[in-house]
C-alpha positions in Angstrom: 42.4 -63.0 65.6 40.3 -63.0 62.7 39.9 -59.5 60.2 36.5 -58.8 61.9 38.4 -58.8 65.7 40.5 -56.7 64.5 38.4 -54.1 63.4 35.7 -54.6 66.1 33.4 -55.5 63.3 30.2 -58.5 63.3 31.1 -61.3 61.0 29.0 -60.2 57.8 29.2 -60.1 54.1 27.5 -56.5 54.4 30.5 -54.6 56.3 29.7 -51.1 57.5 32.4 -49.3 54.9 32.0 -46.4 57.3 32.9 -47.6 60.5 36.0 -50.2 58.5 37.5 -47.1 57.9 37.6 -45.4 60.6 39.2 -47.7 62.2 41.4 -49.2 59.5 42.8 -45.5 59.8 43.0 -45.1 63.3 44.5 -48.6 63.3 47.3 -47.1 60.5 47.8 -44.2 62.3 49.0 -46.2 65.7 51.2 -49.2 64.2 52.8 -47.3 61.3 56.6 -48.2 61.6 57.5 -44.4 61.2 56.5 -44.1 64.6 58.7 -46.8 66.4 62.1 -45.7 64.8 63.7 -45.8 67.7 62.0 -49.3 69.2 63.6 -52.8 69.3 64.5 -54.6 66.5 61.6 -56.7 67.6 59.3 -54.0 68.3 59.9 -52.8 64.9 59.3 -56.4 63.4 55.7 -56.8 65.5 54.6 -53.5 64.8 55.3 -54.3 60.3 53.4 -57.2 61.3 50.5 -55.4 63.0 50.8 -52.6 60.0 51.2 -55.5 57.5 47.9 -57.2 58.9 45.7 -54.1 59.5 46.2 -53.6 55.4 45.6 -56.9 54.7 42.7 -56.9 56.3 41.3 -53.8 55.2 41.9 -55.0 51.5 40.0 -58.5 52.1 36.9 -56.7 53.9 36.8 -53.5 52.1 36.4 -55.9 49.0 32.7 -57.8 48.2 34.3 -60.7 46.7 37.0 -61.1 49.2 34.9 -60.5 51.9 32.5 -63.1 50.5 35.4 -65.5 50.5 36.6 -64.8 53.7 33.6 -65.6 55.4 32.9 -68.5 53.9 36.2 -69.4 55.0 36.1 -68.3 58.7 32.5 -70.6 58.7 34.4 -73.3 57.0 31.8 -73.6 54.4 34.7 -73.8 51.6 38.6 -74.4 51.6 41.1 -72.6 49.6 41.5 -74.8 47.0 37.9 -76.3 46.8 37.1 -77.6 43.6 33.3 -77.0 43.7 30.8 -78.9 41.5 28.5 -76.1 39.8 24.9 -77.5 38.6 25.0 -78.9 35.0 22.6 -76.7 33.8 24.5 -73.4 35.2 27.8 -75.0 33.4 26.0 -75.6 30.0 24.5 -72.5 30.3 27.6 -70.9 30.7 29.5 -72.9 28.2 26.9 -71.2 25.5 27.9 -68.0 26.7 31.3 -68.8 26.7 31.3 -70.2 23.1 29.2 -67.0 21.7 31.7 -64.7 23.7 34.8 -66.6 22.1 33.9 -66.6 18.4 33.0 -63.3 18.5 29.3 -63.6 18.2 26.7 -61.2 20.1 29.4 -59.7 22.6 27.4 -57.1 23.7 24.1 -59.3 24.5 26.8 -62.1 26.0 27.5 -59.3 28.2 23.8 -58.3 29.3 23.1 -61.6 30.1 25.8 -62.3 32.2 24.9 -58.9 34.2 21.4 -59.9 34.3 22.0 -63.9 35.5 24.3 -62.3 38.4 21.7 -60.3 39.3 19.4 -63.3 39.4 21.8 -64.9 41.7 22.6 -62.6 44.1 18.9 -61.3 44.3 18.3 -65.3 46.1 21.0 -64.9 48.6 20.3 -60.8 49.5 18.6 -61.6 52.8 21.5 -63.0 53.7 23.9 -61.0 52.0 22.5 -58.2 53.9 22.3 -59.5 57.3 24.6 -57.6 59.8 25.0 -60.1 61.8 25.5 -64.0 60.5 25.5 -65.8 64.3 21.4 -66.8 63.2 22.4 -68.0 59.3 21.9 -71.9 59.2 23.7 -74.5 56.9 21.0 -74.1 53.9 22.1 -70.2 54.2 25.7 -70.8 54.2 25.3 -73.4 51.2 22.6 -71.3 49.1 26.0 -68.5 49.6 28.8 -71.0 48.5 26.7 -71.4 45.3 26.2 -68.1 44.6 29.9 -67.5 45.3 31.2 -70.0 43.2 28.7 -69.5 40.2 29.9 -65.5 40.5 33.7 -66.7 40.5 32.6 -68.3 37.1 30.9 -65.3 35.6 33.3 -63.1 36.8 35.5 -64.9 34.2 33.5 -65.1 31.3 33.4 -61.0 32.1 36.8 -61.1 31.7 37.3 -62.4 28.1 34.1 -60.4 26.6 
């Protein structure tokens, strides 16, 4: 059962936060161990597990860049350990940035522009993005998405060291 299932959700990287929830806390509320404290050993292990997952899951979707992942996973559009070949010019692009933000230079416009480019990027795949339901995306959607997920991945760093 994948996290969507679970939660009686559409596969979609624009989750209703609302209705997650709701039932991420009405999920909580029925497998919390406290409540099977005089179950089975193995009653008590399934329900951690079913406590353990309904957490997990609500972390992964509750989160856009986890959730983006996830997807993209459950669509097998990208593997966990997928070493994905960014376009040249987005990489020399972002090697300037990355060589102004490490000596120091023009922090504060490094920082602008990579706010600005990620808006660039995620203002090509918003149709999709915002779809509630992904069962009519095609391959070109799903691979215009990858991009954008992996080029955010990289910006996402250089944020980190300005």
């Amino acid at each position: 059962m994948n996290y969507f299932e679970w939660f009686d959700l559409p596969v979609s990287f624009a989750t209703d936060t609302t209705a997650l929830k709701k039932k991420y806390f009405e999920l909580s509320k029925k497998y919390h161990p406290d409540f099977f404290s005089n179950a089975t050993v193995v009653e008590k292990e399934r329900v951690l597990e079913l406590s353990t997952f309904n957490t997990n899951a609500f972390n992964v979707l509750s989160n856009f860049d986890k959730r983006l992942k996830y997807v993209l996973q459950l669509k097998n559009i990208i593997t966990d350990e997928e070493k994905f070949n960014l376009p040249p010019d987005f990489l020399v692009e972002m090697m300037e940035l990355n060589e102004q933000i490490s000596e120091g230079k023009n922090i504060e416009n490094c920082q602008k522009e990579i706010a600005s480019i990620e808006t660039s990027l995620h203002n090509k795949v918003k149709n999709i993005l915002d779809a509630v339901d992904l069962e009519t995306a095609t391959a070109v959607d799903f691979e215009e998405v990858k991009q954008f997920y992996f080029k955010r991945k990289y910006l996402k760093r250089l944020q980190k060291l300005s």
